[in-house]
N, C-alpha and C positions, 0 to 999 in steps of 0.2 A: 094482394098483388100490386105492385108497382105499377102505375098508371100508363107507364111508357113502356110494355108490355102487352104480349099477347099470347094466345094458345094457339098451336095448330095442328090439324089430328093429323097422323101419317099412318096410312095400310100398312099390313105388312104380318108376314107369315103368323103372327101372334096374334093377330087381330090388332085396331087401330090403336095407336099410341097419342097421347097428350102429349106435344113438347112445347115447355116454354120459351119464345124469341123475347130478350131483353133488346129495348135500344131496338124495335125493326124497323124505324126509319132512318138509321144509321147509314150514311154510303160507305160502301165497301169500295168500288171503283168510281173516283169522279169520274174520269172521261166521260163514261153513261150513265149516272146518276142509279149507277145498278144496288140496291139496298142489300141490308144485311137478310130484311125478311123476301126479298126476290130471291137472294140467294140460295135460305132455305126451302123457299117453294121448288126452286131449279131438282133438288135433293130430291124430294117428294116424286117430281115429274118425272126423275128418269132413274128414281129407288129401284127397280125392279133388274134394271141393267147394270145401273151400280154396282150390287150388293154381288151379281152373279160373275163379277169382273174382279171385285177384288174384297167379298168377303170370304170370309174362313181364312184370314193371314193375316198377323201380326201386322201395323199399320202403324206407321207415323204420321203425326200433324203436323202439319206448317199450318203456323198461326200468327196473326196480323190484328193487335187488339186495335188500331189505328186506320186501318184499311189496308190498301197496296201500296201506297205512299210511305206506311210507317215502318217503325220496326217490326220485326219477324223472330220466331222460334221456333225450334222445332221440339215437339213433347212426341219423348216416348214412351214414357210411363203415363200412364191413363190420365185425363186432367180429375181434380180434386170434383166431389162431386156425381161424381157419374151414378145415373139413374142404376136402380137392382134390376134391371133386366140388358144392363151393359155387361159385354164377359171380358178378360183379358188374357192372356196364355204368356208365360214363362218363354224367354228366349234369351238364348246364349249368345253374346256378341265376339267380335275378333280377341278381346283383350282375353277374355274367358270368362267374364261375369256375365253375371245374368239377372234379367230383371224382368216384369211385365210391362207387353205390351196388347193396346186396345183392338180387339178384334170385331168388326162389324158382320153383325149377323142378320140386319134388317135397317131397313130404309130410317127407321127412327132414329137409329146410332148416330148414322151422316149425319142427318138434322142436328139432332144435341152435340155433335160435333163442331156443327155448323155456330150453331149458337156460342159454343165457346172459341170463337175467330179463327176456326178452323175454314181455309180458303183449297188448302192442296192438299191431296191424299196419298202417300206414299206407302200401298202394300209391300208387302217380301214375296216372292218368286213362290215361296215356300207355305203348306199350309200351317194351319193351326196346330193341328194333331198331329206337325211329323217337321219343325220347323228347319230341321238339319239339312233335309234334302228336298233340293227346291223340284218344284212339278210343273216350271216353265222354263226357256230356255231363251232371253230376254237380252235383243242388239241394240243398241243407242245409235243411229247414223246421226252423228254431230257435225253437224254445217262450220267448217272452219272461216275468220275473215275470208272473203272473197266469193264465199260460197253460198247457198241456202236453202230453202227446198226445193225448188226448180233443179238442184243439183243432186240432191239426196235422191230423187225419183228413181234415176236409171240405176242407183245404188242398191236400191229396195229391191227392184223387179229384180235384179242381177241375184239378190242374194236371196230371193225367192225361189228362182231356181236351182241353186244352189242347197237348199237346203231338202229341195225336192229330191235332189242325186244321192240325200242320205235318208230318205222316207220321212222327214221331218215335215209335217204342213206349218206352213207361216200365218201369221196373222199379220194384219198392220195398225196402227192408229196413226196419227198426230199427234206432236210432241204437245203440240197448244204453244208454239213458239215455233223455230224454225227449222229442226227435225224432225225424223220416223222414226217410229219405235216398230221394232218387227220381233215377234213373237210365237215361239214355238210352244206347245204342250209337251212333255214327254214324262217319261213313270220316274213317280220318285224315289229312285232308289244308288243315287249319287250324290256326295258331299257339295257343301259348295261350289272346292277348289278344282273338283270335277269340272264342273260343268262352267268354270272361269276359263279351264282350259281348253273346252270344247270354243267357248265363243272366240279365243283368241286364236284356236287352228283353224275356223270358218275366217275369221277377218283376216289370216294370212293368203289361205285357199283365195279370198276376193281380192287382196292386195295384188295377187301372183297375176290374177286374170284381169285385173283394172288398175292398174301401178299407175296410172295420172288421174285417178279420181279418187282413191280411197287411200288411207295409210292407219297403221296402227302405232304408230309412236307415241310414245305417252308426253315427248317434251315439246312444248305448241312449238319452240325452235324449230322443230325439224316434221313437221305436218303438211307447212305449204297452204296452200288454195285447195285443199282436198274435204274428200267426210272421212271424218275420223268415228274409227269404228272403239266407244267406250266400254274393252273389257272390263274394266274397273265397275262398271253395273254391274256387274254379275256377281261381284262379289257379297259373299255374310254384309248384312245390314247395308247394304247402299241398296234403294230401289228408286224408281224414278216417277213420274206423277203417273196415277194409275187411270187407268177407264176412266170416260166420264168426267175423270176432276177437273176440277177451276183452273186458271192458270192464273198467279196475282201481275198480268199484264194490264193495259191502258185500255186494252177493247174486252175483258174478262173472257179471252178466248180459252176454249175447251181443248182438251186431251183425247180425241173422237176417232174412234173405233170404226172404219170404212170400209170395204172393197176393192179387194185389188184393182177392178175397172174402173176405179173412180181414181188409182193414185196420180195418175200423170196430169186430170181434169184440176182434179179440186182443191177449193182453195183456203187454207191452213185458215185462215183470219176469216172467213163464214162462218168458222164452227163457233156458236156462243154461247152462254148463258142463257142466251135470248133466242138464239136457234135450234139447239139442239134437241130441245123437246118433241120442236114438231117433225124435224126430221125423224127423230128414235121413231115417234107413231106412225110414221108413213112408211118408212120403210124398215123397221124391223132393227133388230141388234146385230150387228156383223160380227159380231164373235160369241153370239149363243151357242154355237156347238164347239167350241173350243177344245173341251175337254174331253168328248166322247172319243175320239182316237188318239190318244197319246203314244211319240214317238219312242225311239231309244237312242242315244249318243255314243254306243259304239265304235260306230266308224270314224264321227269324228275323234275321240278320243285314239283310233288308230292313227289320224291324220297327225294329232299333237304329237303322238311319239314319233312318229315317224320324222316330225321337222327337229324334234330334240337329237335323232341318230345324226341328223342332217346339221346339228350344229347350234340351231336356233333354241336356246333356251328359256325363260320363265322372263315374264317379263316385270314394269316396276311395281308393286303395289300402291294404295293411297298412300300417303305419307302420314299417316294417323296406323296405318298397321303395325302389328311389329314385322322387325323382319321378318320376312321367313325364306323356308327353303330352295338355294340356286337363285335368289333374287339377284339380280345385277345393283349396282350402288346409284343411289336414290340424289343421282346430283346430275341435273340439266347437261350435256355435251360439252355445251360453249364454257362451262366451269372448269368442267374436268381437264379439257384442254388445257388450259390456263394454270391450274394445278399443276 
């Protein structure tokens, strides 16, 4: 073994795992002198909430062989290497191919993820064993200029209740930057494009009822000082930093998992690498029961058709999709005019 190496054992459903940390006194974040082997202690410490947040689903890495400073990649097929008790599952993307991707089934995964410069974790909505149809229901409130969390707050509660008026319970976290991610459970038994269009009749439903603080426009031209509600999450292969994960920002803030009673108090930039352990111990995981009542998107889905009889139809996709069906043309306002 390489001198500048070490072992460190991680629990976990199988009994304890050996993973090797190359380089652990590598810093991953100057600002805190936070190391590569802090970071996969961080792993270890809150494995058990992790794993329950975003294992069993196809996962992508973002990876930083350099730190946060450096360059980044994102691996979706498994990195070379990976331990025999690493699994991956087969997953169809927008173009129609398909390929594997790394599924974490225990605290060790993250680790040996960790070890290969993996900083962010980016689950699918969707599980393992069924990756078509996703079994969350998963809102981006993105702080546009002018905006931030302080402004995203009243947007959460708003669309907390909101989602209560279709039997949907929310969850929230921290973006681990400067949104909320609000997060529904529900059965999986809809496509993607289902439940892209569910989130987009919830973000009109919330536009109609808060038209100076939310917008759903896809061209930053036309968004404003507002949150911008990102249906484009929802869609096949885009997911966004999951539970728990790193963020490769200056203070290694966290992606943290809270309490409605806490949204309006707490403050985005406390949750750390450095913090979040001792909070998970002291008070428990706020989205451990997540998944024991799962809604259903019915009504929203009545809501979608209902604004399509009304006129409003499909809106743009990423610009990496192909087209698809009733999309409107994929060119900013101020172009088209101009055209």
């Amino acid at each position: 073994m390489a001198a500048d190496a070490i072992e460190i054992t991680v629990p976990g459903p199988h009994g304890d795992r050996t993973v090797r940390i190359s380089s652990p006194s590598r810093v991953i974040w100057p600002e805190t002198g936070i190391t590569k082997l802090e970071l996969a202690e961080y792993l270890v410490a809150v494995g058990d909430a992790f794993v329950a947040a975003n294992g069993d689903r196809p996962i992508s890495l973002q990876r930083f062989p350099g730190g946060v400073d450096g360059e980044q990649f994102f691996s979706k097929n498994p990195p070379k290497g990976a331990p025999e008790w690493v699994r991956s599952v087969p997953v169809t993307y927008p173009s129609g191919r398909s390929h594997p991707q790394l599924v974490i089934d225990e605290p060790a995964t993250a680790v040996w993820a960790a070890q290969m410069n993996t900083i962010v974790f980016h689950p699918w909505a969707s599980r393992a064993g069924r990756s078509d149809n996703p079994d969350q229901l998963r809102i981006d409130l993105d702080p546009q200029p002018g905006t931030g969390f302080a402004e995203a707050v009243p947007v959460a509660l708003a669309l907390r209740e909101l989602l209560a008026e279709v039997d949907l319970t929310a969850f929230v976290k921290t973006s681990g930057s400067r949104g909320i991610h609000v997060f529904a459970p529900i059965d999986a038994e809809h496509e993607f494009l289902d439940v892209r269009h569910a989130v987009i009749a919830l973000g009109r439903e919330l536009e109609r009822r808060m038209p100076d603080e939310v917008t759903t426009k896809w061209w930053k031209e036309e968004r404003g000082d507002r949150i911008f509600i990102d249906y484009n999450q929802a869609n096949r292969d885009r997911t966004m930093a999951g539970a728990y994960s790193p963020r490769p920002l200056p203070t290694a803030t966290v992606s943290c998992p809270i309490e409605w009673d806490e949204v309006e108090a707490t403050d985005p930039g406390q949750h750390t690498i450095r913090s979040v352990p001792a909070r998970l111990a002291e008070h428990g995981d706020p989205w451990a029961t997540m998944h024991e009542h799962p809604g259903r998107i019915d009504t929203v889905l009545e809501w979608w058709q209902r604004d399509l009889d009304d006129g409003l139809g499909e809106l743009p996709f990423p610009p990496d999709f192909p087209k698809m069906p009733g999309e409107p043309m994929r060119v900013q306002p101020s172009r088209a005019r101009k055209g």
